[in-house]
C-alpha positions as a Markdown table, in Angstrom:
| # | Residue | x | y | z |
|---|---|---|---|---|
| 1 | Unk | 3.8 | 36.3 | -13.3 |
| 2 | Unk | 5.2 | 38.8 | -10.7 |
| 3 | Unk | 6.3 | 36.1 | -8.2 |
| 4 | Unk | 9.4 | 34.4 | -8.2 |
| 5 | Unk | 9.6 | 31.3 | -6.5 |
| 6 | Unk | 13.4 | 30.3 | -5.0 |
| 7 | Unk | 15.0 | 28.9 | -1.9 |
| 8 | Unk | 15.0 | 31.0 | 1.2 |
| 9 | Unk | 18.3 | 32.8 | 1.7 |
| 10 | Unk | 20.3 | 32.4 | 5.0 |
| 11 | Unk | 19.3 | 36.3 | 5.8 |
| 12 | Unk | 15.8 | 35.9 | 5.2 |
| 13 | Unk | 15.3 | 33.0 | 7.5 |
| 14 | Unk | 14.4 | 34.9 | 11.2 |
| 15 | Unk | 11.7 | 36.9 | 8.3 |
| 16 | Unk | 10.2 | 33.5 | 7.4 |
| 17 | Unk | 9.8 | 32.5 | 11.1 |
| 18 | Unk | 7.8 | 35.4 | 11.9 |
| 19 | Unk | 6.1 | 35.8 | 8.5 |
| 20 | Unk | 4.8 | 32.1 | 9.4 |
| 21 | Unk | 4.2 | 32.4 | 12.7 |
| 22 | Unk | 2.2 | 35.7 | 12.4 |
| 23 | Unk | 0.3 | 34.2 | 9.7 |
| 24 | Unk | -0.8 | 31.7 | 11.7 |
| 25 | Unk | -1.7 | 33.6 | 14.3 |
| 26 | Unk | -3.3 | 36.3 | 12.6 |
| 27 | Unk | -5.3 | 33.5 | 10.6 |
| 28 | Unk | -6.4 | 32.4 | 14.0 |
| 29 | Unk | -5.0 | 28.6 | 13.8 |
| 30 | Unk | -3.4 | 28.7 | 16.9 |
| 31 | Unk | -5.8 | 26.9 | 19.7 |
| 32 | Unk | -4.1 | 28.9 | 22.1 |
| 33 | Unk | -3.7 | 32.6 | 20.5 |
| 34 | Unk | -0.3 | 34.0 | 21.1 |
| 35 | Unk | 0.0 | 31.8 | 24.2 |
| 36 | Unk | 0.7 | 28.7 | 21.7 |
| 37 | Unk | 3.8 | 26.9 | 22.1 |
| 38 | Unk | 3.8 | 25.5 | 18.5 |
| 39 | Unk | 4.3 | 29.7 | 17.7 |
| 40 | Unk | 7.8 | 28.5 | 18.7 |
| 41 | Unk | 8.1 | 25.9 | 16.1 |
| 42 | Unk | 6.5 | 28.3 | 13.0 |
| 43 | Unk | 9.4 | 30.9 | 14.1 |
| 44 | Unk | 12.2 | 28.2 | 14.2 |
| 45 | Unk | 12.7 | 29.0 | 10.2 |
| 46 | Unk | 16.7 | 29.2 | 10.7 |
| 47 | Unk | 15.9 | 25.3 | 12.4 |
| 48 | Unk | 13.6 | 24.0 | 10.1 |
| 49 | Unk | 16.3 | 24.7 | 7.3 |
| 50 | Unk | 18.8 | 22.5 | 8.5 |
| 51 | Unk | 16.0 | 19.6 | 7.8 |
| 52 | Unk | 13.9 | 21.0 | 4.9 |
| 53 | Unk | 14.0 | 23.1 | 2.0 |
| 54 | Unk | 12.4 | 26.4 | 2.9 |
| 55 | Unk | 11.4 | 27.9 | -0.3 |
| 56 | Unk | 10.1 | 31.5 | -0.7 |
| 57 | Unk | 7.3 | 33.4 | -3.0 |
| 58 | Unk | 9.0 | 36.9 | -3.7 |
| 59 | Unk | 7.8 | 40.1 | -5.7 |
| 60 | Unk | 9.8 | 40.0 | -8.8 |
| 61 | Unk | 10.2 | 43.8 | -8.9 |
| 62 | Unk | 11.1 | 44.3 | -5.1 |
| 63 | Unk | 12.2 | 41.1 | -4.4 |
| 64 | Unk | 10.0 | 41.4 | -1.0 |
| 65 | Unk | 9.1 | 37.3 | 0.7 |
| 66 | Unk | 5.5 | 37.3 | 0.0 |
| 67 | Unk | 5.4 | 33.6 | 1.6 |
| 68 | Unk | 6.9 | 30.7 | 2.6 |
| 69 | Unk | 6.7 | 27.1 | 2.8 |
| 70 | Unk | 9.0 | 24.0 | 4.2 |
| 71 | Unk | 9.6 | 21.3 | 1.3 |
| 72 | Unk | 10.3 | 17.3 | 3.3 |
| 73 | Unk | 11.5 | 15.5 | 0.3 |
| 74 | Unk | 13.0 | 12.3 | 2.5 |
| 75 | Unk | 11.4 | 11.9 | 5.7 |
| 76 | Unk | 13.2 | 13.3 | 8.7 |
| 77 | Unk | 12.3 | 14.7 | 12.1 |
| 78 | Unk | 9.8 | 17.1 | 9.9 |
| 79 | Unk | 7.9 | 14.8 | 8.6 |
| 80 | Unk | 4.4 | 14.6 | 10.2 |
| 81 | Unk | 2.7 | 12.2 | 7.9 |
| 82 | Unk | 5.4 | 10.9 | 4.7 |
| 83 | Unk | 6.2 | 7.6 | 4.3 |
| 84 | Unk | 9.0 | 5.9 | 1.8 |
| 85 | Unk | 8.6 | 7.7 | -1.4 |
| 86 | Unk | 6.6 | 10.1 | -0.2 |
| 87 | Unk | 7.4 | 13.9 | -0.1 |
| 88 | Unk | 5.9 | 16.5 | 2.2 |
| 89 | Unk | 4.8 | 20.1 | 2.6 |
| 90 | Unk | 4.3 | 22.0 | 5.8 |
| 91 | Unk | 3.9 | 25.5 | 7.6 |
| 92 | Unk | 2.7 | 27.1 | 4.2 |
| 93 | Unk | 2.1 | 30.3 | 4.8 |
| 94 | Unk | 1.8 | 33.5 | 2.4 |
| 95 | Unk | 1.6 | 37.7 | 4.1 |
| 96 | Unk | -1.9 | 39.6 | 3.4 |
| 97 | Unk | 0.0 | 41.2 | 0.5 |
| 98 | Unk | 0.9 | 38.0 | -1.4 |
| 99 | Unk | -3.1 | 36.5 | -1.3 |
| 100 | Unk | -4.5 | 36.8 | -4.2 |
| 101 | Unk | -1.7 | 37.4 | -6.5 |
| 102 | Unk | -1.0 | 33.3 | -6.5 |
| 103 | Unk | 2.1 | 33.2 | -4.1 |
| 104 | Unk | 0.3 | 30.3 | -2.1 |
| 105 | Unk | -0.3 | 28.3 | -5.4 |
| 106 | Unk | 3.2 | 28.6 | -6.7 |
| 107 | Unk | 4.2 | 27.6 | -3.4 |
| 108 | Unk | 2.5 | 24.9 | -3.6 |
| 109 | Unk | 3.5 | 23.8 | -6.9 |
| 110 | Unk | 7.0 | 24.6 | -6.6 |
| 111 | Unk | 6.6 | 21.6 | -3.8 |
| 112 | Unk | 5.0 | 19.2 | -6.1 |
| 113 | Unk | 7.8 | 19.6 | -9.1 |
| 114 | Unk | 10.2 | 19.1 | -6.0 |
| 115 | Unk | 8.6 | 16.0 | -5.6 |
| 116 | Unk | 8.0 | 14.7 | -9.2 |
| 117 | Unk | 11.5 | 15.6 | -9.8 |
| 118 | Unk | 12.8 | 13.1 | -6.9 |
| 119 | Unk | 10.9 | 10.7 | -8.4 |
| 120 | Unk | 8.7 | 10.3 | -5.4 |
| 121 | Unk | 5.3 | 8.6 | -5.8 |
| 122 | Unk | 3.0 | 11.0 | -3.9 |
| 123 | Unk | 3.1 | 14.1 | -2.1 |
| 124 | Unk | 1.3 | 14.4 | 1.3 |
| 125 | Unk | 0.1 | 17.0 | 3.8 |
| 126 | Unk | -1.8 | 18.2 | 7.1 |
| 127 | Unk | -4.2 | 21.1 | 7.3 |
| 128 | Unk | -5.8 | 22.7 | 9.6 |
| 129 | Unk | -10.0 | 22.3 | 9.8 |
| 130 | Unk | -9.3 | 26.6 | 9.8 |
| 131 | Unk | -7.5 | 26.5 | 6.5 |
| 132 | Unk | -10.1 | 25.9 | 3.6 |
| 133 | Unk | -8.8 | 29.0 | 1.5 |
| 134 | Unk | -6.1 | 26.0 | 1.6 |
| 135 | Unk | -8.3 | 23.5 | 0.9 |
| 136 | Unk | -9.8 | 25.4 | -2.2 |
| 137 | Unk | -6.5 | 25.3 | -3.3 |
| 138 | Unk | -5.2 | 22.4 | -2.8 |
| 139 | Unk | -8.8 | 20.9 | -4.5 |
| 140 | Unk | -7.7 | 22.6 | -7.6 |
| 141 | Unk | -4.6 | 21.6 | -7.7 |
| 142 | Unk | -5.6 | 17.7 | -7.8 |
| 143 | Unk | -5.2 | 16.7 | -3.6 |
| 144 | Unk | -7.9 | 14.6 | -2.3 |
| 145 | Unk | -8.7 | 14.2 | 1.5 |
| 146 | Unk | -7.1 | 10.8 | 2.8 |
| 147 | Unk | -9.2 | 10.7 | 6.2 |
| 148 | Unk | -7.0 | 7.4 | 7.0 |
| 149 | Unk | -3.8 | 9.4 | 7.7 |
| 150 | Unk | -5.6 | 12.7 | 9.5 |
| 151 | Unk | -4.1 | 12.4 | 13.1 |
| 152 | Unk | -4.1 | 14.8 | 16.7 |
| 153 | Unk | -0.7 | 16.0 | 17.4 |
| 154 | Unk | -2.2 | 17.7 | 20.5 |
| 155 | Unk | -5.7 | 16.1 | 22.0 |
| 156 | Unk | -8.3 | 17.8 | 20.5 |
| 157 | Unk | -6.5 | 19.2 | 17.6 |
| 158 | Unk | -7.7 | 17.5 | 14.3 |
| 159 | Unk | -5.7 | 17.5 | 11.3 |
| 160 | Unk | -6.5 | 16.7 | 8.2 |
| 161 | Unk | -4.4 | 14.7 | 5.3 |
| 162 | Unk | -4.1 | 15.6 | 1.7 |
| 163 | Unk | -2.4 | 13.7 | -1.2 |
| 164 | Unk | -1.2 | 13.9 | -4.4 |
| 165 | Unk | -0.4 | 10.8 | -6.8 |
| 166 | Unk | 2.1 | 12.0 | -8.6 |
């Protein structure tokens, strides 16, 4: 594989921020375009790394972030849906140049060895109705839709719950 999948470095966190937010944005999973206020949350990298682990996809050749995704192994002020033993992934987001080539899914299954190697019992996460490239992959990768747990942060704004028995 030409990815390489290892924890964000303190210089590459303000790249992560806008890699996610732009990703987001550009996706068009942002109710409110670039007026959105959760745009200030996606850019908040060098934030969400004092609370998460923020691990990064990266060309193995250029060593280049392809993508990026915030690892909650233990609960905390970033986790929007896991419970005691539960792990969590959030604001998974890969550049146009990383689809395709598997960054998302090794993202994605960096997370879940994270988890298994905590020992926690399942690993959980919210998505977007917007998202189904996502959803494809997170299918594949054995998450099943737990419609019990999808929730509104915002009125209006449906998300959706995944999990993974580990």
């Amino acid at each position: 594989m030409d990815i390489t999948i290892r924890p964000a470095r303190d210089e590459e966190l303000e790249g992560v921020g806008e890699l996610t937010a732009r990703a987001y944005l550009e996706d068009g999973l942002l109710t409110f375009g670039a007026d959105d206020p959760y745009l200030t949350h996606l850019r908040a990298a060098r934030r969400r790394a004092e609370h998460t682990e923020i691990l990064v996809a990266v060309d193995t050749a250029s060593d280049s972030v392809l993508g990026a995704v915030a690892f909650v192994g233990d609960g905390g002020e970033y986790a929007d849906l896991a419970g005691p033993g539960e792990g969590e992934f959030r604001m998974l987001a890969v550049r146009p140049e990383g689809r395709g080539r598997g960054a998302g899914e090794a993202l994605v299954r960096a997370c879940i060895d994270k988890a298994r190697e905590r020992g926690l019992s399942r690993l959980v996460l919210c998505s977007h109705d917007g998202m189904t490239t996502a959803h494809r992959l997170y299918g594949r990768l054995g998450f099943v839709p737990a419609p019990e747990r999808d929730w509104e942060p915002i009125p209006g704004l449906a998300l959706h719950a995944f999990t993974l028995e580990l």
